[in-house]
ZATORNU-525416 format. One record per residue: chain; x negated, y negated, z of N, C-alpha, C in turn; residue in three letters. Coordinates in Angstrom, 3 decimals. Each point is the difference from the previous one (the first is absolute). Example, Ala and Ser with C-alpha at 12.3 -4.5 7.8 and 13.67 -1.06 7.14 Angstrom:
2
R   chain        nxx        nyy        nzz       caxx       cayy       cazz        cxx        cyy        czz   resn
R       A    -13.190      5.690      7.800      0.890     -1.190      0.000     -0.900     -1.200      0.000    ALA
R       A      0.350     -1.050     -0.720     -0.820     -1.190      0.060      0.770     -1.090      0.730    SER
***
This chain:
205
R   chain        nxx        nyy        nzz       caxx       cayy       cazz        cxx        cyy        czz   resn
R       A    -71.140     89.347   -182.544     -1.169      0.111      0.887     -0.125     -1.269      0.840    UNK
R       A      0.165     -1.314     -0.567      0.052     -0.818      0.701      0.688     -0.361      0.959    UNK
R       A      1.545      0.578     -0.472      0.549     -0.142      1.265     -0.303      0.827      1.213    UNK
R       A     -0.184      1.430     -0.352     -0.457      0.907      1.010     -0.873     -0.663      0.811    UNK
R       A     -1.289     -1.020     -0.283     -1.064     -0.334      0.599      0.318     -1.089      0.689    UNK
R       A      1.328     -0.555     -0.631      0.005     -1.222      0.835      0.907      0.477      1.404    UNK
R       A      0.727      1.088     -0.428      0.590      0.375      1.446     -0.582      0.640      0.775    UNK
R       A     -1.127      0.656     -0.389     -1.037      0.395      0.891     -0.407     -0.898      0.904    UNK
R       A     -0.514     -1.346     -0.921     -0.896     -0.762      0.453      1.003     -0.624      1.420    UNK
R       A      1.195     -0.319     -0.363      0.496     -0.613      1.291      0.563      1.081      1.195    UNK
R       A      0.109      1.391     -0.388      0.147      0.787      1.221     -1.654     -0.139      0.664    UNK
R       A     -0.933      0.071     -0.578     -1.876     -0.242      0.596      0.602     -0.517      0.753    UNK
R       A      0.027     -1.757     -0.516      0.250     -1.245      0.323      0.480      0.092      1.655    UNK
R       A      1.261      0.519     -0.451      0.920      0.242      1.188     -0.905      0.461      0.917    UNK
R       A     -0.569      1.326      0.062     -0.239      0.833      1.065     -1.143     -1.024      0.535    UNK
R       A     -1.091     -0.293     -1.055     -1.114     -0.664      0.640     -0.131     -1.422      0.783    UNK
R       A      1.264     -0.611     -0.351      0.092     -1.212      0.092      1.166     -0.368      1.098    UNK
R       A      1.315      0.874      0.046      0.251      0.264      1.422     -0.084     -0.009      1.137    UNK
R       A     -1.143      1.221      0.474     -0.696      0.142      1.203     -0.763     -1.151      0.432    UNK
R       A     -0.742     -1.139     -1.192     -0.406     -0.551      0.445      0.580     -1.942      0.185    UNK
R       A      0.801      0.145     -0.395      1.481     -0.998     -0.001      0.172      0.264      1.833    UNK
R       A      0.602      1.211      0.426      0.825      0.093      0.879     -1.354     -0.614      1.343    UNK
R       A     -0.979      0.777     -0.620     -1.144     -0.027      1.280      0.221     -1.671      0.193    UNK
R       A     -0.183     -0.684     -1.105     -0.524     -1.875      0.069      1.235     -0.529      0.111    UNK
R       A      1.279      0.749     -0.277      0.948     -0.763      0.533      0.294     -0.014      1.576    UNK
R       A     -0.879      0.448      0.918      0.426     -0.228      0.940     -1.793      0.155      1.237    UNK
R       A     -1.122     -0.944     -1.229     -0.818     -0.060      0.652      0.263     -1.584      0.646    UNK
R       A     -0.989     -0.089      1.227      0.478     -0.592      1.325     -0.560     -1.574     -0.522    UNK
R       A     -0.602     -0.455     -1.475     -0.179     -1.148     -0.041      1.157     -0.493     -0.904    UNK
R       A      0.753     -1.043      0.507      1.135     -0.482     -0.707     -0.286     -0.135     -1.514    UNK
R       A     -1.501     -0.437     -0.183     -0.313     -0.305     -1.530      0.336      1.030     -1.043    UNK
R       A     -0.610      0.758      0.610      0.057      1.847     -0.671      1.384     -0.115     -0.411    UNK
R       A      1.107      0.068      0.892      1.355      0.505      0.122      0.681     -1.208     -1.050    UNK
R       A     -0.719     -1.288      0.303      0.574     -0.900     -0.881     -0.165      0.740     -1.917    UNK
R       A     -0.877     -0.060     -0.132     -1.003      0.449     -1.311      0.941      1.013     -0.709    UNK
R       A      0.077      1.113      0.996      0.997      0.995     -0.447      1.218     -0.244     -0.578    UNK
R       A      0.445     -0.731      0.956      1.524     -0.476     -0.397      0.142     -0.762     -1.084    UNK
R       A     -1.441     -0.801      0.020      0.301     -0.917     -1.527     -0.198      0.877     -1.099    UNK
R       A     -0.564      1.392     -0.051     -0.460      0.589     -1.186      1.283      1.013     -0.032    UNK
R       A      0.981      0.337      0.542      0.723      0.983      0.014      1.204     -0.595     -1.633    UNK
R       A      0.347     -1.171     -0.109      0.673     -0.450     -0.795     -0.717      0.126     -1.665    UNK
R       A     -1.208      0.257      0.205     -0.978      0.106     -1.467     -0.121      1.613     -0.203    UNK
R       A     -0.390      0.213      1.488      0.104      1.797     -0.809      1.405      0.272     -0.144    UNK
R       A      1.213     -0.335      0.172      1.325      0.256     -0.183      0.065      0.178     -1.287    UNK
R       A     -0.364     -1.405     -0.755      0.342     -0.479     -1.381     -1.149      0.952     -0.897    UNK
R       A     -0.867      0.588      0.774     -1.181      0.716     -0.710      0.276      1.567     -0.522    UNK
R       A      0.942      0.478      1.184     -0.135      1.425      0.277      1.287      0.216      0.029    UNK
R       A      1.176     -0.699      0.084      1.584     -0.132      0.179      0.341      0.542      0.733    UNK
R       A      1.401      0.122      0.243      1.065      0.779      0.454     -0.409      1.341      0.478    UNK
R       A     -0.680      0.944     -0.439     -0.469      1.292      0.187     -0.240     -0.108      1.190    UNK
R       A     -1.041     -0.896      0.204     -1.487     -0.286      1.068      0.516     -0.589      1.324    UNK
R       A      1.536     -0.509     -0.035      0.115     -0.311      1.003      0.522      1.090      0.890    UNK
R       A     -0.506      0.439      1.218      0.684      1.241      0.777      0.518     -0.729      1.239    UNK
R       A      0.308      1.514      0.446      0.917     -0.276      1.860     -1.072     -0.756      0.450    UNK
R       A     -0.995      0.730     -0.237     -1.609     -0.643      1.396     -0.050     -1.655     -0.425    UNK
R       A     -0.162     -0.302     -1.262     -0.593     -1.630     -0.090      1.313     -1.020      0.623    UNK
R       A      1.472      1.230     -0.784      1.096     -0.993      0.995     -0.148     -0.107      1.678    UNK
R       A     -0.554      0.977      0.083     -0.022     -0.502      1.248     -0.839     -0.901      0.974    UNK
R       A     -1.285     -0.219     -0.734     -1.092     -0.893      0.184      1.057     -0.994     -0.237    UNK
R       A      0.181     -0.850     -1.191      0.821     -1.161     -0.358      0.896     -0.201      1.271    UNK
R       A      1.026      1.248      0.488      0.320     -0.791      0.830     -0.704      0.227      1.580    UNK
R       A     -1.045      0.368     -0.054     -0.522     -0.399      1.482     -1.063     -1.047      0.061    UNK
R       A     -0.267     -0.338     -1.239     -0.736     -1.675     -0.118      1.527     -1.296      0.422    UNK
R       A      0.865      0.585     -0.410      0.924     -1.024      0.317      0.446     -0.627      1.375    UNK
R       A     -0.675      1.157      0.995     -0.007      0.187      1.819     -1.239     -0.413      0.375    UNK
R       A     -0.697     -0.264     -1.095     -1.740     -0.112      0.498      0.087     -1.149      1.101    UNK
R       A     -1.093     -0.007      0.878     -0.047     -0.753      1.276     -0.632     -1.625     -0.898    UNK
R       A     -0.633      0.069     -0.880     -0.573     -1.168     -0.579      0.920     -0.624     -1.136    UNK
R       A      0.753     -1.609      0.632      0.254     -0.805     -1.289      0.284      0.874     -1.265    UNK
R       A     -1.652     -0.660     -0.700     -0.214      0.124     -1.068      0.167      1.284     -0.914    UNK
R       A      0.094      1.081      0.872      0.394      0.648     -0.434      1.169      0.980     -0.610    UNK
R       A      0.956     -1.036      1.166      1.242      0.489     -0.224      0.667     -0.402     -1.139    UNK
R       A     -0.443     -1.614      0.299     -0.213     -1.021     -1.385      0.237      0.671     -1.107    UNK
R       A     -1.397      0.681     -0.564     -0.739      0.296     -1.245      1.461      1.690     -0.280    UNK
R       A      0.398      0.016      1.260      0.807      1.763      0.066      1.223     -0.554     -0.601    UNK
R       A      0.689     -1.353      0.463      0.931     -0.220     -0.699     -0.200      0.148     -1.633    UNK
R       A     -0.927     -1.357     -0.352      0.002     -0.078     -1.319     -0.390      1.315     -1.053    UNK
R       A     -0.698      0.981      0.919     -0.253      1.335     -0.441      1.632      0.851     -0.759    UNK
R       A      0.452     -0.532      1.060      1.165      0.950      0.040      1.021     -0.461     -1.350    UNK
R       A      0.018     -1.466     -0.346      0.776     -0.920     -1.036     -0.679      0.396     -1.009    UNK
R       A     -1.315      0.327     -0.559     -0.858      0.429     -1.010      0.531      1.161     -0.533    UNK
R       A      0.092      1.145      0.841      0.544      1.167     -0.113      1.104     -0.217     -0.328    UNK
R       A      0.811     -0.176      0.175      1.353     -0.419     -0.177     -0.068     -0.506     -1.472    UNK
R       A     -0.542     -1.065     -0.740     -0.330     -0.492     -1.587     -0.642      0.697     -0.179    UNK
R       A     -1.231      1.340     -0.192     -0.506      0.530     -0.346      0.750      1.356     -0.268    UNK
R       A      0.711      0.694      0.987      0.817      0.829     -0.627      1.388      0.006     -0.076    UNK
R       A      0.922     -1.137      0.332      1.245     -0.610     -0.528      0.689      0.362      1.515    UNK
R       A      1.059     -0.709      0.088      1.251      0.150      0.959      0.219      1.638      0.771    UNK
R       A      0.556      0.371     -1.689      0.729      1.804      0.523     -1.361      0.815      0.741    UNK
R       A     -1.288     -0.236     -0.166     -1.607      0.692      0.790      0.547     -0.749      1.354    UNK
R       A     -0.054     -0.998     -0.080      0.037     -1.260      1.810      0.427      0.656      0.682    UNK
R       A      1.478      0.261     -1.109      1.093      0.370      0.952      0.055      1.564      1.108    UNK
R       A     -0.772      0.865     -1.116      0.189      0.690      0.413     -1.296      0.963      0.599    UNK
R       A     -1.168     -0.683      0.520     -1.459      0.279      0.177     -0.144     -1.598      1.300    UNK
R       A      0.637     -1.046     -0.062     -0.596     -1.013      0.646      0.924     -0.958      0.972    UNK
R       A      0.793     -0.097     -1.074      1.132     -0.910      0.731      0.873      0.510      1.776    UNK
R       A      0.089      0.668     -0.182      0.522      1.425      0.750     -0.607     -0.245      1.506    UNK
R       A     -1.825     -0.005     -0.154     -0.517      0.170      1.227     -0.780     -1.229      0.379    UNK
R       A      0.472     -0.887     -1.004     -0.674     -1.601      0.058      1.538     -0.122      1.295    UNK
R       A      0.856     -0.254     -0.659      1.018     -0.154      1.053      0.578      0.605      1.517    UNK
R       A     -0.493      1.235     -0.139      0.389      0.813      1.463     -1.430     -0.705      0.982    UNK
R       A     -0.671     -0.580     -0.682     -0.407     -0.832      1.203     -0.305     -1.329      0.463    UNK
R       A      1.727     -0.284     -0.746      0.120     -1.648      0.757      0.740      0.809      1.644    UNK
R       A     -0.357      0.802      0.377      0.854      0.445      1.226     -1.625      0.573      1.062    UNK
R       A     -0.973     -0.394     -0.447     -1.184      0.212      0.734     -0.289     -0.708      1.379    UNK
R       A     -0.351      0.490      0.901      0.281     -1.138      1.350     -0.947     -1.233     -0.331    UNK
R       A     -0.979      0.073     -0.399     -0.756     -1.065      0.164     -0.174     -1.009     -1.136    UNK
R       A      0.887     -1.235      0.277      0.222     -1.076     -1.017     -0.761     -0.654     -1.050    UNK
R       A     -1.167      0.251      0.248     -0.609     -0.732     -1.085     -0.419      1.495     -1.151    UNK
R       A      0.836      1.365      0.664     -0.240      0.570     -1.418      1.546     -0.308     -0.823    UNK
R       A      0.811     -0.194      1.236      1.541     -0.529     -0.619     -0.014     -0.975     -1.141    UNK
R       A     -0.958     -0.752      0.571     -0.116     -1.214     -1.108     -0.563      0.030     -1.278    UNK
R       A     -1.182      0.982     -0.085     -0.877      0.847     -1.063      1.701      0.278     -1.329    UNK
R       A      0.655      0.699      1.037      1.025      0.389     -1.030      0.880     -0.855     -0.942    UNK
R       A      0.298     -0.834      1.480      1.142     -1.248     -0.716     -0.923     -0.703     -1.642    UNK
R       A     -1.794     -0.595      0.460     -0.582     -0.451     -0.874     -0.111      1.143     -1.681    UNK
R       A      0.311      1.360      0.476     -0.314      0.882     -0.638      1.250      0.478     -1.190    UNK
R       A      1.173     -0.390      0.737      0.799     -0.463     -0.986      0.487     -0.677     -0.777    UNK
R       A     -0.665     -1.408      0.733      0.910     -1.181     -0.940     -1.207      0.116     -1.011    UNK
R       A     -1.495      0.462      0.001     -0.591      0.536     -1.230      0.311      1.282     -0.817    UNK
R       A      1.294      1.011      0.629      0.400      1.100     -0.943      1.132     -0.807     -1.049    UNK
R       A      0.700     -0.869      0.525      1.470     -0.045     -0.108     -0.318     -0.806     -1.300    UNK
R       A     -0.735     -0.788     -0.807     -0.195      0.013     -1.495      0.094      0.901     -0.593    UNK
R       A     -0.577      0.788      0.406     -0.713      1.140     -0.577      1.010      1.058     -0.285    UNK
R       A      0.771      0.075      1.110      1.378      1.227     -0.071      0.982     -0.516     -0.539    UNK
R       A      0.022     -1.625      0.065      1.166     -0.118     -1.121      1.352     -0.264      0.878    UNK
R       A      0.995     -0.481     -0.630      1.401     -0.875      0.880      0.294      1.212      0.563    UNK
R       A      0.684      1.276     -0.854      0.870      0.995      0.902     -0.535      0.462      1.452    UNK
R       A     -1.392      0.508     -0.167     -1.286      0.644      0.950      0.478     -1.155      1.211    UNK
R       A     -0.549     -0.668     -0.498     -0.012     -1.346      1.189      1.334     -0.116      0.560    UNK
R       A      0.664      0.508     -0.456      1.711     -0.487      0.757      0.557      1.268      0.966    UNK
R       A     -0.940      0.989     -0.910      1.124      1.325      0.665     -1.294      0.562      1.288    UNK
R       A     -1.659     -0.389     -0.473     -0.409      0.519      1.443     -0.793     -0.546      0.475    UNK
R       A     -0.649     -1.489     -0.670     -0.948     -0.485      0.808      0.867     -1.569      0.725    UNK
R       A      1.011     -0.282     -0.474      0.630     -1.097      0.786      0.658      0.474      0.959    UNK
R       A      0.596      1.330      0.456      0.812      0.770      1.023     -1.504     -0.468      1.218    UNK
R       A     -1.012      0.634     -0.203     -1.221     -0.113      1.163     -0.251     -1.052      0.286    UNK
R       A     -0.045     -1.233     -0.778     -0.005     -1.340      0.451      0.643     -0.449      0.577    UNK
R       A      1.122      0.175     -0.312      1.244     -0.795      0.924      0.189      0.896      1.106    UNK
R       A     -0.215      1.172     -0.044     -0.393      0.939      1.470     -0.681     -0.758      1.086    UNK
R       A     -1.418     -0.400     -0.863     -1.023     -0.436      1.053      0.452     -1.331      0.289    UNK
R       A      0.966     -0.666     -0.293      0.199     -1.126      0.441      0.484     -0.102      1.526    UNK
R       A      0.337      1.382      0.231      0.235     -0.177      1.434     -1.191      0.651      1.434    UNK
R       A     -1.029     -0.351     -1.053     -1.246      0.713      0.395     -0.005     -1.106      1.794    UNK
R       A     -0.716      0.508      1.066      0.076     -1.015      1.204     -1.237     -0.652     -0.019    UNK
R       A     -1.281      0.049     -1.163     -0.756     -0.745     -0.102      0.101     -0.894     -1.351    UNK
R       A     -0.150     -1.521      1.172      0.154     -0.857     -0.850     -0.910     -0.330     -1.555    UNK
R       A     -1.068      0.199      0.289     -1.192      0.187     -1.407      0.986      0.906     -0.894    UNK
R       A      0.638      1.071      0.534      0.477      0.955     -1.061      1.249     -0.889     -1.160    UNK
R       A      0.646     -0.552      1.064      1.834     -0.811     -0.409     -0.707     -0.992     -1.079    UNK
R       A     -0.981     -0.681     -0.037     -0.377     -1.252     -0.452     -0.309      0.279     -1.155    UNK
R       A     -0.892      1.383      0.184     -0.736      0.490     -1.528      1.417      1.113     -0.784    UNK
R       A      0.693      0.338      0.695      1.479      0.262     -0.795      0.289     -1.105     -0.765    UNK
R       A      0.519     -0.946      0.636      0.447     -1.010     -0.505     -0.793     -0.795     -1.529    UNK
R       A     -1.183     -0.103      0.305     -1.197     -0.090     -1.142      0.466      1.216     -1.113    UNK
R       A      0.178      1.424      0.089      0.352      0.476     -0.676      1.269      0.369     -0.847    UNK
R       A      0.724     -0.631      0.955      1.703      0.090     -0.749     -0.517     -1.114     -1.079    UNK
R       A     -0.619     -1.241      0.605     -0.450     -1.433     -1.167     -0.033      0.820     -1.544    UNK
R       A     -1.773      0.941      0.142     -0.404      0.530     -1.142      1.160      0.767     -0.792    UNK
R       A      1.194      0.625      0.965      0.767      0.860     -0.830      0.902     -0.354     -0.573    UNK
R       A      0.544     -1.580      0.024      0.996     -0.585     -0.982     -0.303      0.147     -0.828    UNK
R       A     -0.922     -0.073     -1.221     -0.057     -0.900     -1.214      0.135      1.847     -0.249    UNK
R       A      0.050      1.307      0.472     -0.145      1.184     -0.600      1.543      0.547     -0.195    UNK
R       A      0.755     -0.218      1.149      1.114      0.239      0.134      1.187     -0.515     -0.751    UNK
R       A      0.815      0.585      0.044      1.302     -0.752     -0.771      0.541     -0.989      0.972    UNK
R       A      0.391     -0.948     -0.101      0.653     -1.372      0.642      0.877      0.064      1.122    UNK
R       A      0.912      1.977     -0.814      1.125     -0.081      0.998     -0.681      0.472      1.676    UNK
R       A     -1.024      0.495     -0.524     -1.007      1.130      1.264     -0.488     -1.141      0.933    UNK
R       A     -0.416     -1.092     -0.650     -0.047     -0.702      0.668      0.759     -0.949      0.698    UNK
R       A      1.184     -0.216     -0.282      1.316     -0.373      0.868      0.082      1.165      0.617    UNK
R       A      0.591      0.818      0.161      0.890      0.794      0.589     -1.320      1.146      1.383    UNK
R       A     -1.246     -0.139     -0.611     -1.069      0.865      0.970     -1.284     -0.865      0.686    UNK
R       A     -0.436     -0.821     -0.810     -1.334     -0.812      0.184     -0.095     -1.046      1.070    UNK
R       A      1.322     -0.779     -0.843      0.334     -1.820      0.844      0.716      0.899      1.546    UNK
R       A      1.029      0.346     -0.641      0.661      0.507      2.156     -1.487      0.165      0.866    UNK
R       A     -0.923      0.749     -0.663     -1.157      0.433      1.042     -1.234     -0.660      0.252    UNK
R       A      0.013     -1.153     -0.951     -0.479     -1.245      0.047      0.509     -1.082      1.131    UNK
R       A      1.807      0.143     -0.181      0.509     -1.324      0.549     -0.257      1.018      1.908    UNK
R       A      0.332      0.898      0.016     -0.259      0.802      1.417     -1.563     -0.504      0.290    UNK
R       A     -0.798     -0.225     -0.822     -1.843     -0.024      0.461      0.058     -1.300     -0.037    UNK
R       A      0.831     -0.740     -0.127     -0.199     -1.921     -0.196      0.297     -0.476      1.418    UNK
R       A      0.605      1.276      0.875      0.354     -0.502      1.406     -0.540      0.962      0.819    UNK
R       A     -1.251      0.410     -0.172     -0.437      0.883      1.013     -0.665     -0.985      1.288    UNK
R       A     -0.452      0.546      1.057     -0.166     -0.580      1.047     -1.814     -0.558     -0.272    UNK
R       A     -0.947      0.489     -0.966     -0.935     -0.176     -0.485     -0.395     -1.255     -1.183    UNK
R       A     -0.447     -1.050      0.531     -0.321     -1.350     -1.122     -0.617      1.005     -1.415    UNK
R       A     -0.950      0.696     -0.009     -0.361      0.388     -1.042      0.784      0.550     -0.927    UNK
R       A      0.859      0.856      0.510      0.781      0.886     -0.409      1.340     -0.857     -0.762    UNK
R       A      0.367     -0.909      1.302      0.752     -1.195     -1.033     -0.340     -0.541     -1.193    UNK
R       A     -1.277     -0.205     -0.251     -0.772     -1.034     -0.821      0.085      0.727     -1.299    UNK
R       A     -0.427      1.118     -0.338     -0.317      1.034     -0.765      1.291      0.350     -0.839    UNK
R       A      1.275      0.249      1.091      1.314      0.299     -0.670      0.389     -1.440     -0.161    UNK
R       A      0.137     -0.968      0.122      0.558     -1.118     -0.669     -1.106     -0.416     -1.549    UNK
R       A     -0.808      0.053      0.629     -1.304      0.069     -1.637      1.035      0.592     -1.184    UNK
R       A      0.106      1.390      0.389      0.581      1.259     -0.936      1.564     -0.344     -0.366    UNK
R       A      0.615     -0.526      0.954      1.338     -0.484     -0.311     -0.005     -1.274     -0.874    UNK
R       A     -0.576     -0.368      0.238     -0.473     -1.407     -1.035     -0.315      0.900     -1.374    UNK
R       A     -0.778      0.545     -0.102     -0.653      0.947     -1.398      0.960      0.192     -0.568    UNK
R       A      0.595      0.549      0.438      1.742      0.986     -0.203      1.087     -0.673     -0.309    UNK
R       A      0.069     -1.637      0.184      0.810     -1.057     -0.322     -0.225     -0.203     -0.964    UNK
R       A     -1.084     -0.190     -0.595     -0.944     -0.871     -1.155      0.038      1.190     -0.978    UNK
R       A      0.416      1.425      0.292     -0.312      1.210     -1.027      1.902     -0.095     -0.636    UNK
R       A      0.817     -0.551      1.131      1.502      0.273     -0.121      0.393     -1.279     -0.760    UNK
R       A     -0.519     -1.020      0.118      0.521     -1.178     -0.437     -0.316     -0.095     -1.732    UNK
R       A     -1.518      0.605      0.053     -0.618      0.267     -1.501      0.837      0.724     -1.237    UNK
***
């Protein structure tokens, strides 16, 4: 009986609590939208795996496009929660997927949402994950033509040494590092020599 009631209780849950998720996830005060996003990681762990559907994935990722900062912010770390809350093989196959088809979005600072959005998955998914599909998009965007984009690549290849195996990082990381150490952009220089330095100090260790 108990269990019966408790699966009741979270299909209610669901229906009642849903409709009104979707409404505040996309009411017009950033606070609201913030609020949401911070509570989506507690009802996860509350209501599990079941509770997550197509519709909330798809909120998650249209907070990640949101026009406000902070919210895209809060969409990343949303998205890394999920990911430890219901393991890798869920990410992979509910999140990871459509977190990535839009590092190819025209407008850069949701490009960047992503890049930040991975180097917070790529703990989380673990060495293989990280080698076979979230380091392919990075080193993609390295040939992004905005400079903010190349710089914050570069910042992220940094985070992805210490995950990777050593050889990944000779043979995929440093080449696309030592290519960003001579771009025509001071920042962009600055950032990949930082990371090439990181990457010395990880090889020499």
């Amino acid at each position: 009986v108990y269990l019966s009631l408790q699966v009741i209780g979270i299909d209610l849950l669901s229906q009642s609590l849903l409709p009104a998720i979707v409404e505040l996830a996309e009411d017009r005060h950033w606070r609201v939208r913030l609020a949401i996003i911070e509570y989506i990681p507690l009802l996860a762990s509350q209501l599990g795996v079941g509770f997550f559907d197509d519709k909330l994935g798809a909120l998650c990722m249209q907070w990640l496009k949101d026009k406000v900062y902070s919210i895209r912010d809060a969409a990343a770390n949303n998205v890394k929660r999920l990911a430890e809350e219901f393991g890798p093989d869920w990410a992979m196959q509910h999140i990871v997927p459509q977190v990535l088809d839009m590092i190819n979005n025209p407008h850069y600072l949701h490009r960047m949402t992503i890049l930040h959005s991975i180097s917070l998955l790529a703990p989380v998914m673990g060495s293989d994950i990280t080698c076979s599909k979230l380091l392919p998009v990075v080193m993609n965007a390295s040939k992004d033509r905005v400079p903010n984009i190349k710089f914050n690549v570069a910042k992220v290849l940094q985070s992805l040494i210490p995950i990777v195996d050593q050889s990944v990082v000779e043979k995929k990381i440093r080449p696309c590092l030592v290519e960003l150490s001579e771009d025509p952009d001071v920042d962009v220089r600055f950032f990949a020599s930082q990371a090439l330095e990181s990457s010395n100090q990880v090889m020499m260790s």
